[in-house]
N, C-alpha and C positions, 0 to 999 in steps of 0.2 A: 637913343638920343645922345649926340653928345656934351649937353647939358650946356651954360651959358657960358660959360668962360671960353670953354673952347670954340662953341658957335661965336662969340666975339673973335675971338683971334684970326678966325678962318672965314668972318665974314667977305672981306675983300673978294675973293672967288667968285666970278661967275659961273652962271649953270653953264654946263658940256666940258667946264677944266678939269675934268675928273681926278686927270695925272696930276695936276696942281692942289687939287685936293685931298689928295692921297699923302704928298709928300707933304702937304703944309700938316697933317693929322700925324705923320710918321716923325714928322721933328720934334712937335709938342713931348710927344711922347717914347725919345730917344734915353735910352736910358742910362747913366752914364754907368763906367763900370769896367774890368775884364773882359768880360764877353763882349760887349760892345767893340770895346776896342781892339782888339785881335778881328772880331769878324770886319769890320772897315777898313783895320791894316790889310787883312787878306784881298779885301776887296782893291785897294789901291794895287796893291803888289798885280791883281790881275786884270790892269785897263788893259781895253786894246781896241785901238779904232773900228776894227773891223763892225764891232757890236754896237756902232754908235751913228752909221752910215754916212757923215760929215765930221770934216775936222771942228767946226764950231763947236756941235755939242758935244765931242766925245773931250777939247778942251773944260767946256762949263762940267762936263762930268767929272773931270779927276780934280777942276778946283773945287767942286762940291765936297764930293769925296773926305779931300783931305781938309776942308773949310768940318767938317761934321767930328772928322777925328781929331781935330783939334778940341772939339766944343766938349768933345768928353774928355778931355784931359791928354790926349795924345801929344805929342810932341813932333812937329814933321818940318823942316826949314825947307826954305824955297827951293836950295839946289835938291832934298831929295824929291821933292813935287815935280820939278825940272825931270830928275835920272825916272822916273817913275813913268812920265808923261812920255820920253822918250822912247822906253821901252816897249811900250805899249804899241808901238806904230810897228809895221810891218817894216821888217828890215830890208828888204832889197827893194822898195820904191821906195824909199826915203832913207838910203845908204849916206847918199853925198849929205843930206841935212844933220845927222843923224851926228856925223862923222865930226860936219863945220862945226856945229854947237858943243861940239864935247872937247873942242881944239878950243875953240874962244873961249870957251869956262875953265881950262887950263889958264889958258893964258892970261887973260884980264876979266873973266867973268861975264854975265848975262844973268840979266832978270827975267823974275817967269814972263814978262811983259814982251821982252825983245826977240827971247823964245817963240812967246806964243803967235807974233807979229810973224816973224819969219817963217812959223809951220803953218799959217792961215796963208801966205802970198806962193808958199810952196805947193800947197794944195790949191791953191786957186788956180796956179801957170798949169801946174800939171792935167786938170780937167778944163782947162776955159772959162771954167763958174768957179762959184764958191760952193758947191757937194760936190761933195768927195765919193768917187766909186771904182770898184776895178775890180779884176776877174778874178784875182786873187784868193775874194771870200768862196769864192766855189770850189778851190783848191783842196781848202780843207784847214791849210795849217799857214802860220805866218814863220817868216825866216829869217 
């Protein structure tokens, strides 16, 4: 049972959100700390679209991400959430984006917003839809 406090917090959930229930129980009880923090830095340091099968989620993933390593005490600004998010995409289908955003943040900057706008309409053109797919995860390795 996990007793009343926490069945209030996580009442919102409906039955079959398992994953919603999971992480609403994994937050309550995120522990703040060293180890925390190093294992969520790691975990940023290792986005990468591929594991995320759509640009949308594998975005709400890295703002999660680093929304959590904040909550323990981590320290992470938007441009490194930017270089992070960045890296994580496969290099040679999203070269030319990859490339423009790292020039405009030279030059007069971008927010995660303008970023994120521009790698959502890049992934859109590039499949037709908004999921993101391509042969590449069967390759094995990204470039």
């Amino acid at each position: 049972s996990l007793g009343p406090v926490v069945t209030g917090q996580i009442r919102g959930i409906t039955r079959g959100e398992v994953e919603q229930l999971l992480a609403a129980v994994r937050d309550i009880f995120l522990q703040k700390g060293p180890a925390t923090m190093f294992r969520l830095q790691d975990d940023i340091q290792r986005l990468a679209l591929d594991e995320h099968g759509d640009m949308a989620r594998y975005i709400a993933h890295a703002d999660k991400l680093v929304s959590k390593f904040k909550s323990v005490g981590g320290e992470y600004s938007e441009q490194m959430k930017i270089h992070a998010l960045l890296n994580g995409l496969p290099q040679r289908e999203y070269e030319t984006e990859i490339a423009a955003i790292r020039t405009q943040i030279t030059l007069s900057g971008m927010t995660w917003a303008q970023v994120t706008a521009l790698l959502m309409a890049a992934a859109s053109t590039r499949n037709g839809r908004t999921k993101w797919t391509t042969s590449y995860t069967t390759e094995g390795a990204r470039k």
